[in-house]
N, C-alpha and C positions, 0 to 999 in steps of 0.2 A: 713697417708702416707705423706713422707718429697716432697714438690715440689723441682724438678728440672729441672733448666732452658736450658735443652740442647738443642732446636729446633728442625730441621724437620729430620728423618733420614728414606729416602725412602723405602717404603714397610714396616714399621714398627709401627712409632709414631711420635707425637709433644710434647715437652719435656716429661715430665712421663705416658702419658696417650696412653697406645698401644694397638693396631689393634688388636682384639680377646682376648682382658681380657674383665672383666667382671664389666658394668659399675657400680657394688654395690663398687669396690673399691675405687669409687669418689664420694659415695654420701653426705660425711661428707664437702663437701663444697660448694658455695653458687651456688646452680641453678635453672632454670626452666625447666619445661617439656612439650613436646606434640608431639601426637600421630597423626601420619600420617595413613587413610586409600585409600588407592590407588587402584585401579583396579587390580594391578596383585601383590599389596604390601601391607603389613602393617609395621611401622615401629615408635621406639621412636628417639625420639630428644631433646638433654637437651643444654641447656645454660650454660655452664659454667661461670660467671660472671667475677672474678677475671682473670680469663685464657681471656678471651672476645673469644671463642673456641665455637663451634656447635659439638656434639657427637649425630653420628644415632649409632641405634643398632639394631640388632634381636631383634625379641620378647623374646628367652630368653635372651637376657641383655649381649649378648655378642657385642664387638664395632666393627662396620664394615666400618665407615666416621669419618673421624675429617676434621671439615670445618675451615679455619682459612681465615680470611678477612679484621682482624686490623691489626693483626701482624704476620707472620710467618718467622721466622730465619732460615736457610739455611749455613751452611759453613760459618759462622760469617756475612752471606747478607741477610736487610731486602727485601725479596721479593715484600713483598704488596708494589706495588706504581716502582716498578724495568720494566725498559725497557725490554720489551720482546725478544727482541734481545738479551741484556744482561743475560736472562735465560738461554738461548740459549746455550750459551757462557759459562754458569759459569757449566751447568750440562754436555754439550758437545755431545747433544740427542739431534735428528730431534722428532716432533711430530708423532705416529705412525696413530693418526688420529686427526680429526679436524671439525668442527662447526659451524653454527652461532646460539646464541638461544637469542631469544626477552626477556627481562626481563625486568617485568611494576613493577615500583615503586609508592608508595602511593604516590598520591600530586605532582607527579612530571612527566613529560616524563618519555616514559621506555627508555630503551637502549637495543641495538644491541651488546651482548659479546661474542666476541670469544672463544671459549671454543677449547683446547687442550689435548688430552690422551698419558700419558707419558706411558704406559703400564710397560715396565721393572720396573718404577721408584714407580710404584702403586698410580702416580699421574695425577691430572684433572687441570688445568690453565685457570683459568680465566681473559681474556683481556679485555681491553676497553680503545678505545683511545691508542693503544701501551703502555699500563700500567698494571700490576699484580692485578688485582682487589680481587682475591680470588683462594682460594687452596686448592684442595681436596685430601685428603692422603686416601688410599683404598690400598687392595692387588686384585692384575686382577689376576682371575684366569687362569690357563695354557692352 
């Protein structure tokens, strides 16, 4: 499968890799995997390396997250590291809900992120600091 670099297009994908295909169409390139068993979830999680991308999926292998956190493009704007106000601004959508969740890093303080539900846009924003720390592309169901 030819990579392309088109970015985020909401409720959909991050450049080639889209919400409800089947993550065997990307296994021919370089990642890791692991398996989340959670209380009311099971679920996989692969590394994309080259992409520097998180993909969860169903157990049957269908993609229901792409996490992007180095880089994700928007309307030709790098968002990771974008003033949240500026998101604001560029998609022109209030948050339809909002958060705060603790996240402890190895070795280091955790931090306090804000976390934002774009619902229409099948997206999650992660703050800290008034800065785009990380992005989650989903489709919310109706």
């Amino acid at each position: 499968m030819e990579m392309t670099n088109i970015g985020l297009i909401p409720n959909s994908s991050y450049n080639d890799f889209v919400l409800g295909s089947n993550i065997s169409n990307y296994m021919d390139r370089g990642h890791t995997k692991k398996t989340y068993h959670e209380s009311v979830f099971t679920n996989d999680s692969y590394h994309f390396i080259k992409e520097d991308i998180d993909v969860w999926c169903e157990l049957d292998g269908q993609i229901n997250t792409i996490r992007c956190s180095s880089s994700c493009i928007y309307k030709g704007v790098e968002l990771i590291g974008l003033e949240f106000s500026k998101f604001i601004s560029l998609v022109e959508k209030v948050p339809d809900d909002n958060d705060v969740v603790y996240l402890s890093r190895e070795g280091h303080r955790g931090q306090n992120q804000h976390v934002y539900d774009f619902d229409s846009l099948g997206l999650q924003i992660w703050v800290w600091r008034n800065r785009i720390r990380t992005v989650m592309i989903c489709k919310y169901d109706e």
